[in-house]
Structure formats: structure tokens, C-alpha cells
C-alpha positions in Angstrom: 101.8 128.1 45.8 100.3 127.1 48.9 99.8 123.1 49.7 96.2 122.5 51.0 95.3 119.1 52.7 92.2 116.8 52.8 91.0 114.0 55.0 94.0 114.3 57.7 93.7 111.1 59.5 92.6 111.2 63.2 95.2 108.5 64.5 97.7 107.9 61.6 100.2 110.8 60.0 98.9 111.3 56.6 96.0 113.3 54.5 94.5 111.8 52.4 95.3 114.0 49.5 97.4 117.1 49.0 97.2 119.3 46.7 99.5 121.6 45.3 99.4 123.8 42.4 97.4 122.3 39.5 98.5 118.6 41.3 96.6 116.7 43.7 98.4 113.8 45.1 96.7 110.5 47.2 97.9 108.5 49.9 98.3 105.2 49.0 94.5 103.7 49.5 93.5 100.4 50.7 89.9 98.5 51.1 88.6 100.6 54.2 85.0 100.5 53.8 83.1 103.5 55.4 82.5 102.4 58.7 86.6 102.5 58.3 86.9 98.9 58.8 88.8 96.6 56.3 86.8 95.3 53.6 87.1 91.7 53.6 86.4 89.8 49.9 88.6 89.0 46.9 90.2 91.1 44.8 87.3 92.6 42.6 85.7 93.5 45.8 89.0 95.5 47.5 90.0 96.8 44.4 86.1 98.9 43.5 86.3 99.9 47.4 89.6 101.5 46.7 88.6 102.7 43.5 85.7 104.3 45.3 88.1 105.8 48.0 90.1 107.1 45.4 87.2 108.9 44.0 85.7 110.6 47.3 89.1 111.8 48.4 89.4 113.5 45.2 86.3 114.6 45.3 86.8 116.4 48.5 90.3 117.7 46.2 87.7 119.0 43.9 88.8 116.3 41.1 87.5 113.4 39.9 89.1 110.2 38.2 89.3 111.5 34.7 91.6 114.1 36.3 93.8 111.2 37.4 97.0 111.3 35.5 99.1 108.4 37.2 98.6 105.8 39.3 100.9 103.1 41.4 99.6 100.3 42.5 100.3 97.3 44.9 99.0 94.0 44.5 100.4 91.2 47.0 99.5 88.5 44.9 100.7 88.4 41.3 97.9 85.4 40.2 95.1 88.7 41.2 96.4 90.6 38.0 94.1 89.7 35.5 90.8 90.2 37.9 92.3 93.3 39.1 92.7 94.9 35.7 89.3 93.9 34.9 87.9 96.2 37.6 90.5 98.7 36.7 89.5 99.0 33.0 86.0 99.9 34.1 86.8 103.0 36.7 89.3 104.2 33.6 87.5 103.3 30.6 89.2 106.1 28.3 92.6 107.5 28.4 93.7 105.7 31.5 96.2 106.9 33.1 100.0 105.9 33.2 100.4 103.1 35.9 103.0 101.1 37.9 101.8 97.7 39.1 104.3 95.9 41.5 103.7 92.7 43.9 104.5 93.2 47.4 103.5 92.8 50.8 101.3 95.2 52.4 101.4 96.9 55.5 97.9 96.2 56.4 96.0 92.5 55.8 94.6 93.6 52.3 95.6 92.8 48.9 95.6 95.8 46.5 96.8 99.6 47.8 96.9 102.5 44.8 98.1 105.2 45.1 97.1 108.4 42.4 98.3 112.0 41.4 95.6 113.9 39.6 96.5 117.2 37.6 93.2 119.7 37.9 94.0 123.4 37.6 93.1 125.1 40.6 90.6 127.2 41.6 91.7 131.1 41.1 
């Protein structure tokens, strides 16, 4: 099995996803809009513009959410639960995946960071 990498990061040491075998895992994403600045906003707003990240870097995996089979995700204020999973529910609106939600601080001034493995057999 060889590991193939997507969206290596110019400054930072990460990809964005790796996949190997039939699994595709993500970094942990945060609320960097496209002009790679952090998306400002409550937490509906971060939480669809890392829901949207998600999606493009596992688009570039060649997967899509409804390949996502787990999902871990940080949230730095526990009160933001409730809005959070009502953004949530509408990116998984069937068979969501198995999830961890935890509170803590993040490393960058955002509130929400998830991070996703996908399973997607792979291209032969």
C-alpha cells in the first residue's frame, strides 16, 4: 500500500489528507476561508467553513462526506454545542458518522477544529 498526500501545506508540516489503502484521513480543519485567512463569525459560520474545507480536501482525496466514517471534533466553548450540531446535522443528514466532541482550547483563535477519516476504496 502506498500512502499518497494532498494539499501539503506551503509553511506548516502537514497535508491536508492522506490516504492510505481504502482510508483517507484529514488534518484537523479550522475556519480558513479561501483567501486562507481566518474566518471571523460565530459558530454556525466557522463550523459550515470547516465543513466546506472538509469537503474540498476530500474531494481532492477523491471522496466526498458520505464517505466520512468518523469524525473528532473541538469546540472551545461548550455553550456552542447545540448551534454547532445544528450545522452539523445538515452536512450529515443520513448515517452520520461516529463522532467525538471534546472542549478545549485551540491552537489558533477559532472556535471549532474537526478532524475526519473517510473509508473509499481506492482507485485500482
Amino acid at each position: 500500500m502506498k500512502k499518497q498526500v494532498f494539499g501539503v501545506h506551503p509553511v506548516v508540516p502537514l497535508s491536508s489528507a492522506v490516504r492510505a489503502g481504502d482510508f483517507i484521513f484529514l488534518s484537523g480543519q479550522v475556519p480558513f476561508g479561501p483567501d486562507g485567512t481566518l474566518v471571523g463569525g460565530d459558530i454556525e459560520t466557522q463550523t459550515r467553513q470547516v465543513l466546506d474545507n472538509i469537503a474540498a480536501a476530500l474531494e481532492q482525496a477523491g471522496a466526498s462526506l458520505d464517505d466520512v466514517v468518523k469524525t473528532t471534533i473541538w469546540l472551545t466553548d461548550r455553550n456552542d454545542f447545540v448551534r454547532f450540531n445544528a450545522v452539523y446535522a445538515q452536512y450529515f443528514p443520513h448515517l452520520p458518522p461516529a463522532r467525538s466532541c471534546v472542549g478545549a482550547p485551540l491552537m489558533v483563535d477559532a472556535n471549532v477544529e474537526i478532524e475526519v477519516v473517510a473509508y473509499r476504496p481506492a482507485p485500482s
